[in-house]
N, C-alpha and C positions, 0 to 999 in steps of 0.2 A: 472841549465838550463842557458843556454850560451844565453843574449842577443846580437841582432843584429838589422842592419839597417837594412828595408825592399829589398832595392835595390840591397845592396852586398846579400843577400838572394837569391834574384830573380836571379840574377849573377851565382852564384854557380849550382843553381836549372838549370839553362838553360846549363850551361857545363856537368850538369850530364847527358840531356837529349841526348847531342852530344856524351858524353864518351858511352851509352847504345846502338849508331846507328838509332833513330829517324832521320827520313827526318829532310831535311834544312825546308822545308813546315811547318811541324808541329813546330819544333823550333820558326820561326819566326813569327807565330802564337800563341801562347805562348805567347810572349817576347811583343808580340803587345797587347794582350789581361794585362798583369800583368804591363806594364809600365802605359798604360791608365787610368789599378785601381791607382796605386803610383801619379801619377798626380793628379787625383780626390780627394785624402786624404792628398795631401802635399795642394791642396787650400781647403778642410776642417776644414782642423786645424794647416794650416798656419805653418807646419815645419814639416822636413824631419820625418816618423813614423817610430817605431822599429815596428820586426813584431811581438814580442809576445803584445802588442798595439793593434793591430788589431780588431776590434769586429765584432760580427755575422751581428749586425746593420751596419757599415760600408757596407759589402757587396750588405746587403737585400738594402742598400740605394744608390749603386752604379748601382745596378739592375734595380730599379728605374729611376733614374738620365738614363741610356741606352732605357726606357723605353719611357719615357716623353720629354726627352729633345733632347734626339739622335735617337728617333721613329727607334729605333733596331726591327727586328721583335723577336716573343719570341725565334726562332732555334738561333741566334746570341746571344741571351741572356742567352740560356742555356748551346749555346759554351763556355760563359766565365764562367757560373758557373762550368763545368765540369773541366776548366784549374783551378779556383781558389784548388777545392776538387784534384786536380793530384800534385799542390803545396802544399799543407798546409798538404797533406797528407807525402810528401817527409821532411816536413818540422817538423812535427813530431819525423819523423825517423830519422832525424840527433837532436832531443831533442832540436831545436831552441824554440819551443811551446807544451803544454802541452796535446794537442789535436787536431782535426783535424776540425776547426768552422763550414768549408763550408760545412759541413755534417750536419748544425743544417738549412739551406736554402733550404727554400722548392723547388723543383725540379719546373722549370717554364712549364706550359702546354702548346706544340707543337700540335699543328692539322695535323694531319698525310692526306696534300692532295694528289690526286693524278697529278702525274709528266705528263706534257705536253708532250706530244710525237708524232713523224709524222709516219702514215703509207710510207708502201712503193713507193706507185705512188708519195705521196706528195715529197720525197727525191727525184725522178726523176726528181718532179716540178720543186722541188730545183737547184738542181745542173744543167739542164738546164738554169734558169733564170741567174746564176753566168755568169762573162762575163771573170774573168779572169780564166785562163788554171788550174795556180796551186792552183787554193784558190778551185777549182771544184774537183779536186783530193781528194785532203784534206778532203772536206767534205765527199766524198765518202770511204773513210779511214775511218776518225771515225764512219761513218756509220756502215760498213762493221767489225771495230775491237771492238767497243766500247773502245778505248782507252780516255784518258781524254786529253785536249788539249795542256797543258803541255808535258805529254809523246808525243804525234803525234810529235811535232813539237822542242822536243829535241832528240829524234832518231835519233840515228848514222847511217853511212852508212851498218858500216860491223853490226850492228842488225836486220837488214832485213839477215835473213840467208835464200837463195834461193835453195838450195840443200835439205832445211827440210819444206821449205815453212812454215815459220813460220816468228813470230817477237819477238822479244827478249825485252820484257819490261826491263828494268836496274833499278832498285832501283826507282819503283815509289811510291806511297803515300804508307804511312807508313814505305818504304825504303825497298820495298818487291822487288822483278822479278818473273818474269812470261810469260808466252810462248801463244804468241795468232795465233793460224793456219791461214794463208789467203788461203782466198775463195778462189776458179777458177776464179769467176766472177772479185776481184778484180787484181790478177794474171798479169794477162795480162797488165791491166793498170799500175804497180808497171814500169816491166815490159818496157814497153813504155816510162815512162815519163825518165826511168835512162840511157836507146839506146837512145835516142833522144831528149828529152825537158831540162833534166838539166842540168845548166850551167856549164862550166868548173870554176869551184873556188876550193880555198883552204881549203872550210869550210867541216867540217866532217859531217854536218847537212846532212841527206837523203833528206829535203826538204829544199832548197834554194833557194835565190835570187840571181843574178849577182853580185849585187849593194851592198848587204849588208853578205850576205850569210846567213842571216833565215830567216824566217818569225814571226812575231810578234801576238799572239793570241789576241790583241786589231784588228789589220788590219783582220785578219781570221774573227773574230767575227761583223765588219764593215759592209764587204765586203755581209755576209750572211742577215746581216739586211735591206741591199738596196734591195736587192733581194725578200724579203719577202717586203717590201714594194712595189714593183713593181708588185708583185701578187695582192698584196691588201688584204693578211691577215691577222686576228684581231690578232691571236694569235703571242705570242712574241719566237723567235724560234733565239738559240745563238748552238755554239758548243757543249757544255752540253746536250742541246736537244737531239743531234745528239746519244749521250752516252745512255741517255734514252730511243732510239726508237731504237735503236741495240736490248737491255736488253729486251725492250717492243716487240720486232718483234720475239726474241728467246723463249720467255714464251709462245707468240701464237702461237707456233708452238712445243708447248711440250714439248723444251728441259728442261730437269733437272735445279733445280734449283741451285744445287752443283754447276754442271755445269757451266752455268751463272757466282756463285760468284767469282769460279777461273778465268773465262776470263776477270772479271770487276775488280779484284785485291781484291774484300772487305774481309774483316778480321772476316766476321759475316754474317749468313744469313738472321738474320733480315734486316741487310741494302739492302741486295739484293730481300728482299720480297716484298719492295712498287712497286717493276715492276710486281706483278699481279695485273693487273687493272682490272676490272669489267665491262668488256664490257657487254653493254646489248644485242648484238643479240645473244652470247654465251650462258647469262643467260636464252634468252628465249628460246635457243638449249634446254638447258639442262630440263627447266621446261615442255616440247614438250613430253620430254621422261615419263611424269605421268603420 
């Protein structure tokens, strides 16, 4: 068994995840999550670790340390357990280590809540109270595609294909694509803003600014917050949301839940299942029918 420093480890691990076609996303997620461990254990024990070194305790006490000290909630903490178990299992297989630790770390318990979300009036509320032109758009995009704010607002121009009415996801999380139909209803508006609202620039961005030629999902996500401040409601409602009450508005209305997952891009139905929420007048539809 071939010792080695942690960090040329880590190194190597991270080019394989690039040579298999893993998003840049999940890379540097990754790389963020296992650099943080290596800092944490180079001031543990005061010098660079090899990683067959490593111990189960290390981890259970890095978990800890994100726990207590860096008040992670547990989903952040079981992100990095899952990155530790996809390394050390890689790490294995090239026989750096004799086993795979992070498989002896008990799995951290996640409360499966349910995801905030706006009815339809409430987005009309929305995107009326917005004051500028294109952040109003926008919102009604992710509305209308459940696209993730990333994707909205790296979309090309020639991915908008208007002969199929469709959108052309390009390699989004997990470095998948995928085809989302636009509605009639947002059509039109696409439609308008590209005859008339958007600037002449050289940015291949479908959504731009004059000034800079994108848009920024800090400023997108700003912009929505004043606005919901300006309503005066409790609830805290960001782009994401927007992603959510797509999901959430298509399950109450029947559609498949296959369905769904291919237009939200997810790689598993489970992740596409927390969008059946439990509304109660439905519940008390259904208990009606005893």
């Amino acid at each position: 068994m071939r010792q080695m420093v942690l960090t040329q480890a880590i190194d190597i691990f991270l080019q394989y995840l690039s040579s298999i076609g893993r998003s840049e996303q999940t890379i540097t997620g990754y790389k963020k999550d296992l650099s943080y461990f290596t800092r944490f254990l180079e001031r543990k024990y005061n010098c660079e670790p090899y990683i067959d070194e490593v111990l189960v305790t290390d981890i259970e006490d890095f978990l800890l340390y994100l726990k207590t000290e860096r008040a992670y909630a547990p989903a952040s903490r079981q992100r990095n357990l899952h990155t530790f178990r996809s390394f050390f299992a890689y790490a294995q297989k090239k026989e750096w280590v004799s086993r795979n630790i992070a498989l002896s770390v008990e799995k951290i318990k996640v409360q499966q809540k349910e995801r905030t979300y706006l009815e339809e009036a409430e987005v009309d509320e929305l995107v009326s109270e917005i004051d500028h032109p294109l952040i109003r758009l926008v919102v009604m995009v992710l509305y209308m595609t459940g696209m993730r704010i990333s994707e909205c607002l790296n979309l090309k121009v020639d991915e908008v294909k208007w002969d199929q009415q469709v959108i052309h996801v390009v390699a989004g999380k997990g470095n998948k694509d995928r085809f989302i139909p636009i509605s009639p209803r947002l059509l039109p508006m696409l439609k308008e803003y590209v005859l008339h609202h958007r600037p002449d620039s050289d940015s291949n961005r479908f959504f731009c600014t004059k000034k800079t030629g994108k848009l920024s999902p800090v400023y997108v996500n700003r912009e929505i917050t004043e606005a919901v401040k300006r309503l005066g409601w409790s609830k805290k409602v960001t782009a994401h949301i927007l992603r959510h009450s797509f999901a959430s508005q298509l399950v109450k209305k029947d559609v498949n839940l296959v369905q769904i997952q291919k237009l939200l891009g997810h790689s598993s139905l489970n992740v596409t299942s927390v969008y059946t929420h439990t509304n109660l007048d439905q519940l008390r539809d259904a208990i009606s029918h005893l």
